[in-house]
C-alpha positions in Angstrom: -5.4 19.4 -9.1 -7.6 16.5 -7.9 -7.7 14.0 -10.4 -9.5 10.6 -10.9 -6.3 8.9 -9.9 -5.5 10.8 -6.9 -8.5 10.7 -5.8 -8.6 6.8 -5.7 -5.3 7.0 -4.3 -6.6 8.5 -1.4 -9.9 6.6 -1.0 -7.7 3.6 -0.9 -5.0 4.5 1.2 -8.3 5.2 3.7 -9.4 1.7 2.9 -6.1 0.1 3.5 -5.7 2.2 7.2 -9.4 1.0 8.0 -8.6 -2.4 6.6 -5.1 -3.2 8.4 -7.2 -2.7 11.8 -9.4 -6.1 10.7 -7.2 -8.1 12.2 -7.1 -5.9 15.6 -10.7 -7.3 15.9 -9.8 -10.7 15.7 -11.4 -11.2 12.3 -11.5 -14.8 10.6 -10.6 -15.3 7.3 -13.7 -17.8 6.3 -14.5 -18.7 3.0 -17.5 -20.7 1.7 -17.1 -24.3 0.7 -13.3 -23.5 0.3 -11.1 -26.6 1.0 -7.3 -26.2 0.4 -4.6 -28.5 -0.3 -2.3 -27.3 2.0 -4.1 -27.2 5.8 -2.3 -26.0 9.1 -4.1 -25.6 12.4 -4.3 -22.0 13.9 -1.3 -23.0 16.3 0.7 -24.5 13.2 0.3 -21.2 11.2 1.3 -19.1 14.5 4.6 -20.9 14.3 5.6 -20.4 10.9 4.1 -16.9 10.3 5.8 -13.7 12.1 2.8 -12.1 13.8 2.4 -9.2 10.7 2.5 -12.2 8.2 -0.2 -14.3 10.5 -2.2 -11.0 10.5 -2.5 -10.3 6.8 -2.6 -14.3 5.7 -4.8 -15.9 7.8 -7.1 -12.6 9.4 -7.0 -10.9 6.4 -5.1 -7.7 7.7 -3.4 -5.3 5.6 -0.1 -3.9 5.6 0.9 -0.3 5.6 1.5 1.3 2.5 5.3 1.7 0.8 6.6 -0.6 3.8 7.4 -3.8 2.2 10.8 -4.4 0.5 9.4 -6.1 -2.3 7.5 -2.8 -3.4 10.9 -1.8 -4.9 12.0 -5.7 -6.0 13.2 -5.3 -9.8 15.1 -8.2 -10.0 14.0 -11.0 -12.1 12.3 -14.0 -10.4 9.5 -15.4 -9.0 7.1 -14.1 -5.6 5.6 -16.9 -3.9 3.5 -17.2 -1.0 4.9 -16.4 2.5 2.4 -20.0 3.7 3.3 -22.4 2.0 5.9 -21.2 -0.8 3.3 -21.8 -4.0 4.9 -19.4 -6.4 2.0 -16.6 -7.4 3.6 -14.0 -9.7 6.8 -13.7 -11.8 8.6 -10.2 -11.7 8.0 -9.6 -15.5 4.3 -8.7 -14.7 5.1 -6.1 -11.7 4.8 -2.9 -12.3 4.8 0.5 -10.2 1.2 1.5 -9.8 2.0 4.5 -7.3 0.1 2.8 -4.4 2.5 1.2 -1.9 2.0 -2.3 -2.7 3.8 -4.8 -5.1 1.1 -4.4 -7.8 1.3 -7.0 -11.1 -1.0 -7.5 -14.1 -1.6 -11.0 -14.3 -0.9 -14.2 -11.6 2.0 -16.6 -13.0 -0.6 -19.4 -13.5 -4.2 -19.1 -13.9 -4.9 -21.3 -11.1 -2.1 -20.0 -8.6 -4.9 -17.5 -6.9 -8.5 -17.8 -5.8 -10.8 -14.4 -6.6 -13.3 -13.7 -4.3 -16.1 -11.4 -3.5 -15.3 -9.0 -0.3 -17.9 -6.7 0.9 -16.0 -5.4 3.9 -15.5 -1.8 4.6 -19.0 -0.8 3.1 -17.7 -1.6 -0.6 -17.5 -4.7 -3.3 -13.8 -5.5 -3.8 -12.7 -8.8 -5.2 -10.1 -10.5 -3.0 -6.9 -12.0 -3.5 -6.1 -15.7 -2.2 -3.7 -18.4 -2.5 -5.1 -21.2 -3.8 -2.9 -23.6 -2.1 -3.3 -22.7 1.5 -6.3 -19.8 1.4 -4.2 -16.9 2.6 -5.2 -13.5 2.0 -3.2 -11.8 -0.3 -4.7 -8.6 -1.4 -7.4 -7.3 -4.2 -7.6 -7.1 -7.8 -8.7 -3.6 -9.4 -9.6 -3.3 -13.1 -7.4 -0.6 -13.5 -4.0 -1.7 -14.0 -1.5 -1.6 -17.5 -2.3 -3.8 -20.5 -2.6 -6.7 -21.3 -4.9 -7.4 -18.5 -6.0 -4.1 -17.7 -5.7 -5.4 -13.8 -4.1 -4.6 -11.1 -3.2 -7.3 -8.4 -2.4 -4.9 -5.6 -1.0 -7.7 -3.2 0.3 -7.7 0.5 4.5 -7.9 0.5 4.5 -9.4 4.2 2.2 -12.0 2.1 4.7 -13.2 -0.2 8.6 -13.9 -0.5 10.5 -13.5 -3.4 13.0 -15.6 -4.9 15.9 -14.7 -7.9 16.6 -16.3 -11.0 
């Protein structure tokens, strides 16, 4: 039985496949007026980043779905960016949302991410960045678990995560 769920399962595992081949096209990640605190030239970022992480972060590529570690991370701590280490989300606001990615409800500060608008792939999704260095961590979906009712469906390669 096709349900409302599965059905937006499937729509964005599409979305995901068509959005992990951005960065094949050499897309930029450019956002308006944005200056961050923490600024690396293209080369710097090449050296610190594996190629996957430089792909998702700074061309705002997506990983595949249910291939990052930190999908199944249930230990307590803290995920930070893979960039520049800014800490993002604490593990008591993960949850298992069925799609592949680490998915919480709320960011561990108010002002650890940016939100911004992203009409790519044909459709209005609001997307996920660091606010320290800009990286592109994922999107937010108004359907996640209470209290929020959101669901920060972010990019493992994009983040490490450190134990308490």
């Amino acid at each position: 039985m096709m349900t409302r769920r599965n059905t937006l399962l499937s729509l964005g595992a599409v979305a995901a496949a068509v959005a992990s081949m951005r960065g094949l096209f050499d897309a930029t990640v450019v956002h308006a007026a944005q200056v961050f605190p923490y600024v690396k030239t293209d080369a710097q970022w090449k050296e610190i980043l594996t190629a996957d992480q430089y792909r998702v972060l700074r061309k705002a590529g997506t990983e595949a779905p249910y291939t990052s570690p930190l999908n199944k991370e249930k230990r307590a701590g803290t995920f930070a960016c893979a960039g520049c280490a800014q800490a993002l989300f604490a593990s008591s606001t993960k949850f298992d949302s069925g799609t592949g990615w680490p998915s919480f409800y709320q960011p561990i500060a108010p002002k650890a991410v940016l939100e911004e608008t992203d009409i790519t792939l044909g459709m209005k999704r609001t997307e996920v960045l660091c606010s320290n260095c800009g990286g592109h961590l994922g999107h937010v979906f108004d359907d996640g678990p209470k209290p929020t009712g959101l669901r920060y469906c972010m990019n493992g390669i994009a983040m490490n995560f450190k134990a308490t």
